[in-house]
N, C-alpha and C positions, 0 to 999 in steps of 0.2 A: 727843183729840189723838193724832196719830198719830206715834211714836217708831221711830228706826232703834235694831232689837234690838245689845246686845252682842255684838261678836265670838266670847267666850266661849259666849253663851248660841246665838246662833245656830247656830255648831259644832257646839253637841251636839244642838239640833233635826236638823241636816240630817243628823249620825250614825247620829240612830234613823229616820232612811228606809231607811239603808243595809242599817242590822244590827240586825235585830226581836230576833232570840233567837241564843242562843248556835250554833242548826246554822248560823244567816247567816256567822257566822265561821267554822266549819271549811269552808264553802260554799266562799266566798271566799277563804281561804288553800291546801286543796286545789286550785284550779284555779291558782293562782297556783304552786305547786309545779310543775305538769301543763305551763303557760307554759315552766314553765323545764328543762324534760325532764328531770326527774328520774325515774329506773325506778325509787324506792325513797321512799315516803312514810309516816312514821308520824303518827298521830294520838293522844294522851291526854288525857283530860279527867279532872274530880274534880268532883263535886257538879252531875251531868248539866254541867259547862264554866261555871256558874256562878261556882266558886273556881278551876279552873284551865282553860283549853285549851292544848293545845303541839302544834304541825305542826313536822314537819323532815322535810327531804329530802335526796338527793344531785346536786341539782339544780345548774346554772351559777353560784348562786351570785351576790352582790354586790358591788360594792371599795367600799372605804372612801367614796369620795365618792359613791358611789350610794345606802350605805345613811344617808348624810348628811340627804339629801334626800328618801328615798324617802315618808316619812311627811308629807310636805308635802300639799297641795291642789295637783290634777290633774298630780300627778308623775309620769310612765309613761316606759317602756321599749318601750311600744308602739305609740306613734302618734308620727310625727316631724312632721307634717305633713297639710292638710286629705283631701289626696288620699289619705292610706292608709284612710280611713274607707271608703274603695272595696273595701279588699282586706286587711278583718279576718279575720285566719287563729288567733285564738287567744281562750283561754275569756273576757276580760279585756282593758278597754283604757282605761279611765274617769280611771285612777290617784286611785281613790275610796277604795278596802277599807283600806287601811294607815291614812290618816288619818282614816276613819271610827272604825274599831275602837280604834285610839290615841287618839281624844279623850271614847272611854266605857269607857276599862280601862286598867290598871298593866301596860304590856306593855317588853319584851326583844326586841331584835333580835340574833342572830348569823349570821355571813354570812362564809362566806371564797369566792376561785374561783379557779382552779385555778393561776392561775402566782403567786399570793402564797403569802408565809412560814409567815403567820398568822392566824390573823381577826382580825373588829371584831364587841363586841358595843356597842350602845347601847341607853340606858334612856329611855322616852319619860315624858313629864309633859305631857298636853295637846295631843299630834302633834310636841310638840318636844321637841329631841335635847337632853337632861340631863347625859348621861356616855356618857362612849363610852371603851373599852379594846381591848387588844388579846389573843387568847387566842388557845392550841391546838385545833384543830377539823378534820379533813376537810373537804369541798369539799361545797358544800350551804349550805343558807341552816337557821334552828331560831326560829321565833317563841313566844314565850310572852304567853299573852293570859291577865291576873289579875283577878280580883274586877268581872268585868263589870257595868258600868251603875251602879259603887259611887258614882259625882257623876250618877247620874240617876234618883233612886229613882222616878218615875214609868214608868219603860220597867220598873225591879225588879219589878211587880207585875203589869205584863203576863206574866213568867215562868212557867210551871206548876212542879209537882214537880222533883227531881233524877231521878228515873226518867221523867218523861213529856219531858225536855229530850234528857236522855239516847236516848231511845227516837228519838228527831226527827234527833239524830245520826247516832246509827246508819242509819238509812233514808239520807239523804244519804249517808255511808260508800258503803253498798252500792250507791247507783248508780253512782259512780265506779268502783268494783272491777267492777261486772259490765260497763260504758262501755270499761273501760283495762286488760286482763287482764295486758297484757304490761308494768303497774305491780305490784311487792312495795308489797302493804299490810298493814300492823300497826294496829288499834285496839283502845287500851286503855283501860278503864271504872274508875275507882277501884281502880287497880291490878291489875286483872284482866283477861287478855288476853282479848277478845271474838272478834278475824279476825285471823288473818293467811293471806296469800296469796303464791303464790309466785310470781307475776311472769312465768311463763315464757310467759304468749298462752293457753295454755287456757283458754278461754273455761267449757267444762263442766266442768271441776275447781273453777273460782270458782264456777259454780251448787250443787256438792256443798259448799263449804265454808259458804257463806250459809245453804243452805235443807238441810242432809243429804244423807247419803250413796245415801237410797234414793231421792232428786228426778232426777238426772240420765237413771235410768233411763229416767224417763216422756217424756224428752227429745225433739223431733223436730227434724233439723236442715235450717234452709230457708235457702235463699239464692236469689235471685234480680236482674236487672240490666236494666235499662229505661231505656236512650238514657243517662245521663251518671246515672243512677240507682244507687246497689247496697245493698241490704237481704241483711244476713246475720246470722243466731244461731241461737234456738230456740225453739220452740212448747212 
């Protein structure tokens, strides 16, 4: 006999399409940061992001009725209409990752931008809005994603170690940073500061901070441009 699965249950099948392992979520919350122009992105995890992840940025930020909604199914900021699917200019546009990641973890949003008082955080339970307050905060959005995949112990065991999750992080980390130079990034590992970068566009001072100080040297800088083409960094 064939049965239409529960809301409930279905959610969180379609979740773990989204978000395999914990780097799916810093994945998806850094580009979302990158979305929202923030020059200043931190990242922390605890237990390789298993017990905790938290992104923040100084990004555009949300109002209160954005971050209302934002954790709903295909909520976006990015597509208004069929036609813009012509003229995607940004990492993200599904308005998938929020309410993925919210219906397989004890997650927090705070969010203020720029001409409000104060923020709004809100506490999800299942992609939906539980409690919402208002707090002090700069301009920028701070997501905190808890105790991943704790209502879906089946995705729990696809997990590896805290250091092989962790390790999976980090690589994702570093493409961003060597991708976006002219982004400050801070990541931090069970309280231990792993990168940080200073955001100013040097592209080869982010290669000295990833891989050492004596990598840069062996550096070779290429650039090249072919009709609407342009490839530039280094060999």
């Amino acid at each position: 006999m064939i049965k239409r699965l529960p809301e409930e249950v279905f959610s969180k099948i379609a979740a773990g399409e989204v978000i395999h392992r914990p780097f799916s979520v810093v994945k998806e919350l850094i580009e979302n940061s990158i979305d929202a122009n923030a020059t200043e992105i931190n990242v922390e995890i605890k237990d390789g992001g298993k017990k905790l992840i938290i992104v923040s940025d100084n990004g555009s930020g949300m109002s209160k009725e954005d971050l209302m909604i934002c954790s709903e199914k295909h909520s976006t900021s990015k597509l208004k209409d069929i036609d813009d699917l012509e003229r995607i200019n940004t990492l993200g546009f599904r308005g998938e990752a929020l309410n993925s990641i919210s219906s397989v973890s004890r997650m927090e949003i705070s969010s203020k931008i720029d001409e409000a008082p104060y923020g709004i955080r809100i506490k999800l339970d299942g992609s939906k809005v539980k409690k919402h307050s208002s707090i002090p905060m700069n301009k920028g959005t701070k997501i905190e994603v808890k105790n991943l995949f704790y209502n879906l112990p089946v995705r729990q065991k696809f997990m590896k170690s805290s250091a092989s999750e962790a390790r999976l992080i980090s690589e994702v980390i570093i493409r961003y940073m060597l991708s976006n130079p002219d982004i400050r990034f801070l990541f931090i590992s069970n309280n231990r500061e792993i990168f940080l970068t200073s955001g100013d566009g040097d592209l080869l001072q982010t290669i000295g901070i990833i891989f050492g100080d004596e990598f840069p040297k062996n550096m070779i800088r290429m650039e090249e441009k072919v009709s609407s083409l342009k490839i530039k960094g280094y060999i």
